[in-house]
C-alpha positions as a printed Julia matrix, in Angstrom:
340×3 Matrix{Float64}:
 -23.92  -11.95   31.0
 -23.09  -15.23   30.69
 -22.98  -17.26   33.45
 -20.15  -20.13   35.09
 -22.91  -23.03   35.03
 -23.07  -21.97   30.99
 -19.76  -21.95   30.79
 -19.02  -25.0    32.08
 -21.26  -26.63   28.9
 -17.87  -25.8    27.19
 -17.52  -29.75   26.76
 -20.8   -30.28   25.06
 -19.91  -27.19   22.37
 -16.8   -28.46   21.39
 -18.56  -32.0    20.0
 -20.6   -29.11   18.11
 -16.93  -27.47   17.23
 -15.61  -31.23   16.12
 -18.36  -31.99   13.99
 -18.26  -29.02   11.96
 -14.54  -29.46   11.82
 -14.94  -33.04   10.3
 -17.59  -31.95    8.2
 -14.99  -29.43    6.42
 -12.34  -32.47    6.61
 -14.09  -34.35    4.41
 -14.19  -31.7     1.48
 -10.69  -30.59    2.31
  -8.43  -33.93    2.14
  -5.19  -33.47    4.15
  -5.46  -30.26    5.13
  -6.68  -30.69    8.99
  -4.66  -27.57   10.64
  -6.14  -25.89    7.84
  -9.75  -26.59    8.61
  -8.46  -26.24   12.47
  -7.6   -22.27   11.59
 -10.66  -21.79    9.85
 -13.45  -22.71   12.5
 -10.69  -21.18   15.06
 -11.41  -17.7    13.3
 -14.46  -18.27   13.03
 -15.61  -18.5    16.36
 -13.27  -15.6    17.38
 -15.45  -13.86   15.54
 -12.82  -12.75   12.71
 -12.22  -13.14    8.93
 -10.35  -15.23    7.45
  -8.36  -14.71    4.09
  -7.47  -17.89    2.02
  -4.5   -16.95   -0.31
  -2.8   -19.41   -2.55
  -2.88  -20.37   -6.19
  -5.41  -21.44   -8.1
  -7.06  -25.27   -8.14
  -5.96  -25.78   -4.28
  -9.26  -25.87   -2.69
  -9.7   -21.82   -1.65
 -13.05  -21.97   -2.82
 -13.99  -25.35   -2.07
 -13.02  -24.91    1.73
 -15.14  -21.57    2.01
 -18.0   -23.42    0.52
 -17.27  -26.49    2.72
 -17.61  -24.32    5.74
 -20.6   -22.36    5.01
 -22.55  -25.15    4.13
 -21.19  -26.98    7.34
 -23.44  -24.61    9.65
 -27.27  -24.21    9.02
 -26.73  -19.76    8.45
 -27.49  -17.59    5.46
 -24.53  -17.81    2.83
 -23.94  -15.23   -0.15
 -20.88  -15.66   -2.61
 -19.69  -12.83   -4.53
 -16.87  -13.27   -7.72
 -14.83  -10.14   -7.43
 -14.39   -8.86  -11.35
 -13.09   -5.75  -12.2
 -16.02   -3.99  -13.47
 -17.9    -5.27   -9.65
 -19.27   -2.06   -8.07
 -19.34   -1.54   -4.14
 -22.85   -1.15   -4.69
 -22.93   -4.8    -5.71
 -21.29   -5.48   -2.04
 -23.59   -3.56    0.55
 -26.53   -2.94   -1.66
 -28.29    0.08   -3.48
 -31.4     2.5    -2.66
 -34.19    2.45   -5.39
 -36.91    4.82   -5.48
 -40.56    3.29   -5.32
 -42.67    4.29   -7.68
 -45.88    3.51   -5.66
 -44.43    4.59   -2.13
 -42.57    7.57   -3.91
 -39.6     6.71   -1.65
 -36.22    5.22   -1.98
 -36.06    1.9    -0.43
 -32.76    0.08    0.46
 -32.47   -3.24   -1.09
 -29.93   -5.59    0.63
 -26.23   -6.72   -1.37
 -24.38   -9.91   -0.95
 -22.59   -8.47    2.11
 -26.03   -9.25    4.13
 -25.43  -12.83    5.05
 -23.81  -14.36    7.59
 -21.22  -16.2     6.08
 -19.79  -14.08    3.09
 -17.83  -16.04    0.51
 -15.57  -12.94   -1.33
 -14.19  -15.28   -4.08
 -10.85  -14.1    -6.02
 -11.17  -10.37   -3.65
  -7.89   -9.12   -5.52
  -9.25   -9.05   -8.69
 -11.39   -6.57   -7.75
 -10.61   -3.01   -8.1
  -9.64   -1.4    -5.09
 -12.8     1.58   -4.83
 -14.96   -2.5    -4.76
 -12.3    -4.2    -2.5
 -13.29   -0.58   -0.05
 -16.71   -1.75    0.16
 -16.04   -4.3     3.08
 -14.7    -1.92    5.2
 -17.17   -0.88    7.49
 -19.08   -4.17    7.13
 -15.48   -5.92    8.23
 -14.68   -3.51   10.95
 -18.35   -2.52   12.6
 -20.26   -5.46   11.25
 -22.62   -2.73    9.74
 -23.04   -0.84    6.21
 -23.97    2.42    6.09
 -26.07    4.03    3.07
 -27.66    7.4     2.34
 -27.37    8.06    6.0
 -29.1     5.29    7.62
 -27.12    2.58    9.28
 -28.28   -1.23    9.14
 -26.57   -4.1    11.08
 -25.37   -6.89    9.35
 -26.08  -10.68   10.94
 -24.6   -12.18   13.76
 -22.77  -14.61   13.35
 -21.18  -12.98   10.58
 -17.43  -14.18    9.06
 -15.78  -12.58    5.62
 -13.86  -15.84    4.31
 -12.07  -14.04    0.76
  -9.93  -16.09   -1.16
  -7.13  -14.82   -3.66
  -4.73  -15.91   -5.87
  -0.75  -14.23   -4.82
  -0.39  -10.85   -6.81
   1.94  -11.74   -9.0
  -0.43  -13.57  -10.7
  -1.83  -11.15  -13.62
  -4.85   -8.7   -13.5
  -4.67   -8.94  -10.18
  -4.92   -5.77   -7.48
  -2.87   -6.01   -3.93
  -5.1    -5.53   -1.05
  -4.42   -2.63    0.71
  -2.94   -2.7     4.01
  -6.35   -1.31    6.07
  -8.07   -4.09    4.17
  -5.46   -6.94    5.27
  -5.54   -5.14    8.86
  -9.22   -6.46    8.86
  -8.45   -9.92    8.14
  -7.7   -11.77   11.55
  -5.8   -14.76    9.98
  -4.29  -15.58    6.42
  -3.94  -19.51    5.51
  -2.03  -21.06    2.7
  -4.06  -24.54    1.89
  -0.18  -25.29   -0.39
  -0.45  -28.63   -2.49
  -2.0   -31.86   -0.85
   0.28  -34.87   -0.44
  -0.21  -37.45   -3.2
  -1.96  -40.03   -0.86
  -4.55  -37.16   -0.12
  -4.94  -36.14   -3.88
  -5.25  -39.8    -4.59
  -7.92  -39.75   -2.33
  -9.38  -36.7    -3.52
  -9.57  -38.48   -6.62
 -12.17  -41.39   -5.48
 -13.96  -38.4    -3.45
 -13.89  -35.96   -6.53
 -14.07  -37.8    -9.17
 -17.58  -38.98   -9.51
 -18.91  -35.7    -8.42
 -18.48  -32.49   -5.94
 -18.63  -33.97   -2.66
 -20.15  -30.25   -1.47
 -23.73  -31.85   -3.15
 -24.25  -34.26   -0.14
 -23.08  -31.84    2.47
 -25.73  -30.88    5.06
 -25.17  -28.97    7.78
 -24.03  -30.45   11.09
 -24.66  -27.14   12.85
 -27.12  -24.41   13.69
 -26.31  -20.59   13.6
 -27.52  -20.45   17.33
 -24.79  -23.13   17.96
 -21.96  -21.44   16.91
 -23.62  -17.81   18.54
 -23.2   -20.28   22.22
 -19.43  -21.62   21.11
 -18.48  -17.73   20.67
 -19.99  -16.51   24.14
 -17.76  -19.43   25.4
 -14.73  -17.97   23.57
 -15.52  -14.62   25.15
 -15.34  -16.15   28.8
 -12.19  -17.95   28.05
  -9.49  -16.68   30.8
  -6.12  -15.03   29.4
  -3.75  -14.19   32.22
  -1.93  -11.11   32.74
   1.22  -13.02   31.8
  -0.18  -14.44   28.3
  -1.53  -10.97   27.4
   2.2    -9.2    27.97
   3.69  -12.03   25.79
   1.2   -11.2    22.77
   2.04   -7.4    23.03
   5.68   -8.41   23.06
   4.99   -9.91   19.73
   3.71   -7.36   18.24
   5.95   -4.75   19.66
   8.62   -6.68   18.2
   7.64   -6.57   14.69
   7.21   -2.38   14.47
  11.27   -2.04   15.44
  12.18   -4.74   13.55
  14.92   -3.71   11.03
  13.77   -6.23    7.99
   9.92   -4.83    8.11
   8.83   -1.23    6.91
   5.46   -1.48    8.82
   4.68   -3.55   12.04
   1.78   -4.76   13.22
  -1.33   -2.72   14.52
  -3.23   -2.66   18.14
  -5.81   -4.35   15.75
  -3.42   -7.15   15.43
  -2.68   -7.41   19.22
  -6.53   -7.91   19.83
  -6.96  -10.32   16.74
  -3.91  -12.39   18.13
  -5.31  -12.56   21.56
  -9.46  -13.19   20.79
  -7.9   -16.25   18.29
  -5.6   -17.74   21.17
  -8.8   -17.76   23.55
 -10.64  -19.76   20.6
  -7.82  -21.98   20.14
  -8.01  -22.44   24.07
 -11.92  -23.38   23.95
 -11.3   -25.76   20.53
  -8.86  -27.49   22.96
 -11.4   -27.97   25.86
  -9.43  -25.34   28.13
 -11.22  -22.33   30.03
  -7.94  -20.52   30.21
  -5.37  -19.78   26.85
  -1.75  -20.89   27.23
   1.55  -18.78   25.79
   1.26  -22.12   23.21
  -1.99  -20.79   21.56
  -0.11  -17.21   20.97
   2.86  -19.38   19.39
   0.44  -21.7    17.52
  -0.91  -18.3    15.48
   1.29  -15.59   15.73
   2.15  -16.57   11.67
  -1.12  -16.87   10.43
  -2.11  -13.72   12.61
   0.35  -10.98   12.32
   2.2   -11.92    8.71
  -0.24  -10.71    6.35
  -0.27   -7.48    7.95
   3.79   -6.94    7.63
   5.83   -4.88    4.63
   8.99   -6.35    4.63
  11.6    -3.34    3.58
  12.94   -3.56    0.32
  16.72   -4.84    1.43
  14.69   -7.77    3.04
  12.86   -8.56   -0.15
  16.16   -8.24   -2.09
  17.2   -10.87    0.35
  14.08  -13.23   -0.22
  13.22  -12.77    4.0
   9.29  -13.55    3.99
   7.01  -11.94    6.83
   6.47  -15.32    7.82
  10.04  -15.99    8.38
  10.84  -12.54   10.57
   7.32  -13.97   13.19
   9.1   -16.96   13.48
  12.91  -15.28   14.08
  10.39  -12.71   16.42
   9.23  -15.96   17.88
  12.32  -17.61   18.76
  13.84  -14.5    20.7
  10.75  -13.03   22.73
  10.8   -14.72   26.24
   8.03  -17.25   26.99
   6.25  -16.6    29.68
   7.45  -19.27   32.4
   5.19  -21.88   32.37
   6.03  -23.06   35.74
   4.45  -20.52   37.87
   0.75  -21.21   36.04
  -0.06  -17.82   35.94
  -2.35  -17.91   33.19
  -4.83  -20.59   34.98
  -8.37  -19.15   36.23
  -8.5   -18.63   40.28
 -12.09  -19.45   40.07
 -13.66  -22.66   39.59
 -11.94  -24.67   37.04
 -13.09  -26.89   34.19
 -14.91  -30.15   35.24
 -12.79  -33.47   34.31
 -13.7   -34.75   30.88
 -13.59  -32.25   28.82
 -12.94  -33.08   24.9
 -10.94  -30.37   22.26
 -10.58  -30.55   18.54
């Protein structure tokens, strides 16, 4: 178990935090609450899901992160003819042993890069869900553990785009955060230009951080405080959105959890041992939208998911910050300490 006195190295991890975070900054011009989301998920020990169209960057910020932190990496380019075999890996029989032997797929690393996941059918797009959920893939009967730390990052392009398959709502369920990298501004694609132009500035990218070192910056997540308070406002949230009248499904428990474990990340990215009702705010979009089905009136009425989480957001009652309910009653966090 970890202890206070590790803890309370919280400052020292979150220079580790800030220098993978500028290390994606640099690939990823413009785009800073982007790369913010991504290391948040990532050391809340989530997935991530980068949808937008293509030529943005989806790609190139997956890469940008993976190659950020000294861990195994494995990309996979979701076709339609893939096979979930492909994903978790196939038994071969041995010849000389005169026994099937399991041979590892692309899903055994621990940063997975599922490039374009929608075009995919959906028996492949199945294949992650065990390894999503349990952080394990199970074959022939026999069980094997997949990497620690281990983080899906799946881009797609939206599904109206053609030969393109929606993900299914179990496999959204399993993504704790959807981003939108959207078109930089023209002084950061001008920039992009000098950086870009002579070259993919992923060549010179070396890794600013060790697998071990993000393994210590999610124990610290884990020990970040969440008052009773906080916790009854992110339930509120996501009670909200299964009675809403414009949405046909609400959000799961799953989502609940997912929303809380990235609001304690977000808390130890910002130096604090104990999360605020502002980190709930800060991600209730990126959290709980991808997981909503607007009903069909709604849609007729061009209402986005993101737009009912924000109308959710504006009428649930904040939790009053006045009383400082959500603060730790043991020791607190020495002076000094440094956030993203």
């Amino acid at each position: 178990m970890t202890t206070y006195d590790e803890r309370a190295s919280l400052s020292d991890l979150t220079t580790t935090a800030e220098l993978v975070h500028r290390s994606v900054e640099g690939v990823i011009e413009g785009k800073p609450e982007v790369v913010r989301l991504s290391l948040t998920v990532l050391l809340a020990e989530g997935h991530l899901l980068v949808e937008d169209v293509p030529g943005v960057g989806k790609t190139m910020l997956a890469k940008a992160l993976a190659r950020s932190i000294d861990c195994s990496v494995q990309r996979i380019q979701f076709t339609p003819d893939l096979l979930p075999s492909d994903i978790t890996g196939v038994s071969v029989f041995d010849q000389q042993r005169q026994d099937f032997e399991f041979k590892p797929g692309a899903i055994f690393a621990q940063i997975v890069i599922g490039d374009e996941i929608n075009r995919a059918s959906p028996k492949a797009q199945s294949a992650l869900l065990e390894s999503m959920e349990e952080r394990q893939v199970t074959m022939d009967g026999q069980t094997y553990e997949l990497p620690s730390p281990f983080m899906v990052v799946a881009t797609q392009n939206p599904v109206e785009m053609e030969g393109t398959y929606p993900l299914p709502e179990a496999q959204r369920d399993r993504f704790m955060a959807r981003v939108s990298i959207g078109y930089p501004s023209p002084d950061a694609e001008l920039r992009m230009l000098g950086v870009h132009g002579a070259g993919s500035p992923l060549d010179d990218l070396k890794p600013v951080a060790h697998a071990h070192d993000i393994l210590k910056l999610i124990d610290a997540v884990r020990e970040v405080h969440v008052a009773e308070a906080v916790r009854r406002y992110a339930v509120d949230l996501v009670v909200a959105t299964r009675g809403h009248p414009e949405l046909r499904l609400g959000a799961s428990p799953r989502a609940t959890l997912h929303l809380l474990r990235a609001a304690k990340a977000a808390a130890a990215l910002a130096g604090r041992e104990f999360a605020l009702p502002d980190d709930v705010q800060s991600l209730a979009v990126a959290v709980l939208a991808h997981r909503l089905l607007p009903t069909a009136q709604a849609q007729l009425n061009r209402r986005t998911a993101e737009q009912i989480v924000l109308e959710i957001l504006h009428r649930t009652p904040v939790p009053d910050p006045s009383a400082q309910q959500w603060r730790q009653t043991r020791g607190q966090r020495p002076p000094g300490v440094r956030g993203l």
